[in-house]
C-alpha positions as CSV (number, residue, x, y, z in Angstrom):
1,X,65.3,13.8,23.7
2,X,68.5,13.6,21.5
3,X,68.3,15.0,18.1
4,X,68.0,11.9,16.2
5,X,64.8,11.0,18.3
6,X,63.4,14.2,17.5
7,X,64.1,13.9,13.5
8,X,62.6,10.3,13.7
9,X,59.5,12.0,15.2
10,X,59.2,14.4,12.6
11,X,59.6,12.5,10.2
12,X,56.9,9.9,11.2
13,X,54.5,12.7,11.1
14,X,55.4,14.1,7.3
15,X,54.9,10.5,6.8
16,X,51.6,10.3,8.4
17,X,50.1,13.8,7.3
18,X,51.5,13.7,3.4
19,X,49.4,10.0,3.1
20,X,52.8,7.7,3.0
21,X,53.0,4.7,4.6
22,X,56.5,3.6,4.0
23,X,58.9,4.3,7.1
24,X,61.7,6.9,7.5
25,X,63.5,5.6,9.6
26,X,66.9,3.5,8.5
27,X,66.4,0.5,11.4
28,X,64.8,-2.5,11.1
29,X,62.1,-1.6,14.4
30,X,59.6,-0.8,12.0
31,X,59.2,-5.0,10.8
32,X,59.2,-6.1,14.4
33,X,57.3,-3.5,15.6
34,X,54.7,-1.4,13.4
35,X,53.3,0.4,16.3
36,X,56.3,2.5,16.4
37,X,55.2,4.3,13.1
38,X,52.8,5.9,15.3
39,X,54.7,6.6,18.5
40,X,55.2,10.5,19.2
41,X,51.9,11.3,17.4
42,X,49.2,13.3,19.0
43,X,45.8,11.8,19.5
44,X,44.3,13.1,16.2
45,X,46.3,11.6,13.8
46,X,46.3,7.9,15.3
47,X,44.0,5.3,13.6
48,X,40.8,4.9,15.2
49,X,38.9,1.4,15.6
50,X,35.6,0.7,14.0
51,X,32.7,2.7,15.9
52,X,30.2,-0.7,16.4
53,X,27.4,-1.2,14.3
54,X,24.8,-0.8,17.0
55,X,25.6,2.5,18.0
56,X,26.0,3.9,14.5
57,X,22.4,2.9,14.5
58,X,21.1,4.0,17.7
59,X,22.3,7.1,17.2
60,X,21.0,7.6,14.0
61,X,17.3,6.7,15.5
62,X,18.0,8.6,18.6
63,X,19.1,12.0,16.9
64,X,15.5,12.3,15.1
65,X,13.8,11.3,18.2
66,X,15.1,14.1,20.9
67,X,14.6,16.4,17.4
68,X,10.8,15.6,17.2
69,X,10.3,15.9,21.0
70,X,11.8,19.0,21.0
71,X,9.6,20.3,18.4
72,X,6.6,19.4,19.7
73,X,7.0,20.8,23.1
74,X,8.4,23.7,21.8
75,X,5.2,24.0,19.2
76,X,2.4,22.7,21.3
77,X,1.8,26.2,22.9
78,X,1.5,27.5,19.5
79,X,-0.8,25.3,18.0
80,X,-3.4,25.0,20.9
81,X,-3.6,28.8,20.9
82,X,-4.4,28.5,17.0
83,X,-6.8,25.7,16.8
84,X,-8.9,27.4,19.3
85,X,-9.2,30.0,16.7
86,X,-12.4,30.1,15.2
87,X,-11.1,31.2,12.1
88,X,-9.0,28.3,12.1
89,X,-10.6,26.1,9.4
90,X,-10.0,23.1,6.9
91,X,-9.6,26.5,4.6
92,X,-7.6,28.0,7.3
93,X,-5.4,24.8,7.5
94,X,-4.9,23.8,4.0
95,X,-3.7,27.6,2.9
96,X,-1.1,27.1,6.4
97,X,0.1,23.0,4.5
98,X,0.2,24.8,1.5
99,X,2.6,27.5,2.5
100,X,4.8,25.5,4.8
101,X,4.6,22.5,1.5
102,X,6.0,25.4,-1.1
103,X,8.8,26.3,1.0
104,X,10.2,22.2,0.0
105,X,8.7,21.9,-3.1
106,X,7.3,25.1,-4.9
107,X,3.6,26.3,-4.8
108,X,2.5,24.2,-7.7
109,X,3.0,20.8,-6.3
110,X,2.2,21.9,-3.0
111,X,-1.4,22.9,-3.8
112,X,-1.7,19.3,-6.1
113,X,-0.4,17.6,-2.9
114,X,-2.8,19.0,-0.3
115,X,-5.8,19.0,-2.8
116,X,-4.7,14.8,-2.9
117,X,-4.5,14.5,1.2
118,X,-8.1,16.7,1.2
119,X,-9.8,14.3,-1.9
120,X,-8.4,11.6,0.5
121,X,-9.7,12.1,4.1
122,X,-13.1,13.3,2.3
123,X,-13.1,9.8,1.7
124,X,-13.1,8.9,5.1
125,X,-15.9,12.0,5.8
126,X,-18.4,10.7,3.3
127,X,-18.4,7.6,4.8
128,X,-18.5,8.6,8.5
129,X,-21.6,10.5,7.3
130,X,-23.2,7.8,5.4
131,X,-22.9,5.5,8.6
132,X,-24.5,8.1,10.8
133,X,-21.2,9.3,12.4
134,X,-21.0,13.1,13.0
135,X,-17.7,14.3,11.6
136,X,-15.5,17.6,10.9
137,X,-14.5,18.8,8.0
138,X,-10.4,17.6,7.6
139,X,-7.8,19.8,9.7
140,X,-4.6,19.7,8.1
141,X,-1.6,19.9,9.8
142,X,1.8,20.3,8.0
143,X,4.6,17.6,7.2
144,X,1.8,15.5,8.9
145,X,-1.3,15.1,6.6
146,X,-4.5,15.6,7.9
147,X,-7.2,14.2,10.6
148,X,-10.6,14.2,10.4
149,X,-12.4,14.6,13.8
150,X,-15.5,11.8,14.9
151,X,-17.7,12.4,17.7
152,X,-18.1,8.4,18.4
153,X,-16.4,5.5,17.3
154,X,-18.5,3.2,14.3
155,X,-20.1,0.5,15.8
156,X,-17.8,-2.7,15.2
157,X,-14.5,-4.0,13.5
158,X,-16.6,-4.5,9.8
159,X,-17.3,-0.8,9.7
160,X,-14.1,0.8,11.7
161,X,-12.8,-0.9,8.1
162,X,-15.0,0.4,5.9
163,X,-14.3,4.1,7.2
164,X,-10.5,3.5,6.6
165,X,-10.7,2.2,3.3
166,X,-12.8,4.7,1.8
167,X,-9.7,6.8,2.5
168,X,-7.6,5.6,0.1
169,X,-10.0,4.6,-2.1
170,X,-10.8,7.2,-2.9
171,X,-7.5,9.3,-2.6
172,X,-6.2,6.6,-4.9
173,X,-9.3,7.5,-7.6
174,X,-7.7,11.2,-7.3
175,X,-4.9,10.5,-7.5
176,X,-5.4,8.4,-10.7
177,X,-7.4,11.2,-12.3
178,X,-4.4,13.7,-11.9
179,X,-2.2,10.5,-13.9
180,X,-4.3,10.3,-16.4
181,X,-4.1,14.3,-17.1
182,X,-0.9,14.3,-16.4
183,X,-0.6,11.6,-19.7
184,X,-3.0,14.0,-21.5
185,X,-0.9,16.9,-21.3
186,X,2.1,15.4,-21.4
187,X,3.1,17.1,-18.0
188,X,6.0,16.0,-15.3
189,X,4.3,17.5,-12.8
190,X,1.0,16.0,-13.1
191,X,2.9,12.9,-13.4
192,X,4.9,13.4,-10.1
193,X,1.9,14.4,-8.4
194,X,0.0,11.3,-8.9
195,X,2.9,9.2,-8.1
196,X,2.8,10.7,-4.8
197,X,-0.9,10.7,-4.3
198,X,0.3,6.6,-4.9
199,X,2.7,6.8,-2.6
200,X,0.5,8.3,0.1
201,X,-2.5,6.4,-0.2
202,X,0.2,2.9,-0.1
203,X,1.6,4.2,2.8
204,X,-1.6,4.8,4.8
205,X,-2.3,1.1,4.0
206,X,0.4,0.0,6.4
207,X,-1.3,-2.6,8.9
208,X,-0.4,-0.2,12.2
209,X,-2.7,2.2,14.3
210,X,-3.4,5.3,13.7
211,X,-2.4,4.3,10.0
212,X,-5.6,3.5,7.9
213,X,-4.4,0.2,7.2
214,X,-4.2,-0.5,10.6
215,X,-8.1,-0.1,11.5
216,X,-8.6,-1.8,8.3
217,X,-6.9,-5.0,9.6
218,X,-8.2,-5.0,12.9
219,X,-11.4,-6.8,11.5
220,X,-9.3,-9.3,9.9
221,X,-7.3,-10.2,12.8
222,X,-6.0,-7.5,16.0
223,X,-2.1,-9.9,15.5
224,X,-1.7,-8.0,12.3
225,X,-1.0,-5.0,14.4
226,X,2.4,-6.9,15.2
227,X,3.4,-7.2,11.8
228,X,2.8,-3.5,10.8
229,X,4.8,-2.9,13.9
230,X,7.6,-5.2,13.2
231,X,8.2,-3.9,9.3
232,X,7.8,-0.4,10.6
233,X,10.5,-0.8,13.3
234,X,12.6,-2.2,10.0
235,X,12.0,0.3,8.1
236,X,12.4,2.9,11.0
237,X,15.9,1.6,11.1
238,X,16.9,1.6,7.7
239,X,15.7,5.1,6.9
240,X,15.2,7.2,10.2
241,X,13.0,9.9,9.6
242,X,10.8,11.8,12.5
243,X,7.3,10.8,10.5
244,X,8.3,7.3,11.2
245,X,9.5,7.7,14.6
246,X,5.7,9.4,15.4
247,X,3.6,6.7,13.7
248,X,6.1,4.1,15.5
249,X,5.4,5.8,18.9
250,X,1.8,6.2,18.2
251,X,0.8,2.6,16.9
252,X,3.4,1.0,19.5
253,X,1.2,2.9,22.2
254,X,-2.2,1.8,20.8
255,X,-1.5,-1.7,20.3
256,X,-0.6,-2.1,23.7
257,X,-4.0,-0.4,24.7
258,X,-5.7,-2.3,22.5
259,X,-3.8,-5.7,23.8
260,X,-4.9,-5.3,27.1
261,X,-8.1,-4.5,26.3
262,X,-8.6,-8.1,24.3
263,X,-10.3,-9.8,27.0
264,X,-12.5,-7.2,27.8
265,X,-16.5,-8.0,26.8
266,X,-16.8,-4.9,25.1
267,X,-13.4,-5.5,22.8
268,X,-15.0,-9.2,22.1
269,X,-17.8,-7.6,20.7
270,X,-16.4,-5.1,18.7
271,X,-13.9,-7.7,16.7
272,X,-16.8,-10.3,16.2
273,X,-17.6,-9.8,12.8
274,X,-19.2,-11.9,10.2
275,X,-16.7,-14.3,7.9
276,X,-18.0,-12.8,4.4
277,X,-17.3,-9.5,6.0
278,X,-13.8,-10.3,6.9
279,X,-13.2,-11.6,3.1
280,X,-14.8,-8.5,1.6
281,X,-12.2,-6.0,3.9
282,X,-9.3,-8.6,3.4
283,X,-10.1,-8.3,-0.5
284,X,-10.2,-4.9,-1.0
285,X,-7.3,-4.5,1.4
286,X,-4.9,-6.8,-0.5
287,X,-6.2,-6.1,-3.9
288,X,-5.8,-2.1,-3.3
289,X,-2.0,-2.5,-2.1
290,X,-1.6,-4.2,-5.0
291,X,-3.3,-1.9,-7.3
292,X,-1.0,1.3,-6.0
293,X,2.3,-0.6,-6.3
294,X,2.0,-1.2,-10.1
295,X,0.2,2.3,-10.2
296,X,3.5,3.9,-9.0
297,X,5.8,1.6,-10.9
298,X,3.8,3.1,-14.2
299,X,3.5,6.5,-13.0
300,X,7.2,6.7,-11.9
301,X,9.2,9.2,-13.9
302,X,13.1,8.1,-14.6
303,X,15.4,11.0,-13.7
304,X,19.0,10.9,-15.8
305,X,21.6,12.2,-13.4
């Protein structure tokens, strides 16, 4: 390569590195041909096309996915060996949330957040209990709220509904009596508390299995389940986060069980319900949604940045 090639290459690179576009070089090549600004350059500094839309977001769902499986083979060991514990308790387990909750967002809000998910799920005990149904005492389980275990299923669509609602019905009464301390103290984190006791109790209302929206509106109508699925997989997308992925997995499993089980005469049974009784759930459903969003719209707390 002659000497003048060589400086043209160098100076094609200073050109390239120092951010200036304009040519060095004194022929008129560069008009015809603009791809010779970038001939002699290594790999790195050529331009690179667009990466597609599609895979930008696959991989941004895929990433959290392979992390969550991970993590739960990885942990599954562990917590088998420590639920067998005796010890192991809805004490046990709420002192384990709250530890693993303080290490995001200090011990303060983490005991106010688990003592909203426990006021919560007792919602769904007391009523379990009041139909008859034997249940545990809540298990929490951290990052991933809490379950409360039932030795049978309630008896048909009208009161699978009523056990979900009392949920966050009553988690949103909790979480309305830490608001209005919050107001009486004059105290942020009262404040931010119930906003996410809000937050919570909405987001359980979302019509999808295991979700306790989703077994409220399976006595309304099972196509619901679709819906819920739909938005989820939307939202999913938008804002990938492993809890999502989970539910997704979850209620995308279910509603296929629960598809092909339809036709079944048990499954008729079960979804045969009275029409005042589907009014009363689609009420309350509806007119609790409602009653959280404007609850978190007062409650929210503007942040100047």
């Amino acid at each position: 390569m002659s000497d003048r090639e060589t400086d043209g290459h160098a100076d094609r690179f200073a050109a390239v590195r120092d951010g200036d576009d304009r040519p060095r070089r004194d022929d008129e090549d560069w008009e015809s041909d603009p791809s010779l600004y970038y001939e002699g350059l290594r790999p790195e500094y050529l331009p690179r096309e667009p990466e597609p839309l599609w895979r930008v977001v696959g991989r941004r769902i895929w990433g959290p996915i392979v992390a969550l499986v991970l993590l739960i083979w990885k942990a599954k060991f562990i917590f088998v060996a420590i639920f067998k514990l005796k010890f192991f308790t809805a004490a046990g387990s709420m002192v384990v949330s709250v530890g693993a909750y303080a290490l995001l967002w200090g011990w303060q809000f983490a005991v106010g957040f688990v003592l909203l998910l426990f006021v919560h799920e007792l919602g769904h005990v007391l009523e379990l209990r009041r139909q008859g149904i034997p249940a545990s005492a809540p298990l929490f389980i951290p990052f991933l709220g809490a379950v409360v275990g039932m030795k049978q299923m309630p008896a048909n669509a009208w009161k699978e509904a009523q056990v979900a609602l009392a949920g966050p019905i009553l988690g949103s009464l909790g979480a309305a009596a830490v608001w209005a301390a919050g107001e009486a103290y004059d105290s942020d984190l009262l404040v931010a508390l119930a906003f996410t006791g809000f937050l919570l109790n909405l987001f359980n209302l979302l019509p999808i299995v295991p979700l306790d929206g989703g077994r409220a509106v399976a006595a309304l109508h099972p196509a619901l389940w679709a819906v819920g699925l739909a938005g989820l997989v939307a939202l999913t997308i938008l804002a990938p986060n492993p809890i999502l992925i989970l539910v997704l997995v979850l209620g995308g499993l279910e509603l296929w069980r629960r598809w092909r089980e339809r036709g079944t005469p048990a499954a008729a049974g079960y979804y045969r319900i009275k029409p005042w009784q589907r009014v009363a759930v689609a009420v309350t459903y509806l007119g609790l949604a409602a009653a959280l969003g404007l609850a978190m719209s007062a409650s929210h707390i503007e942040r100047d940045i």
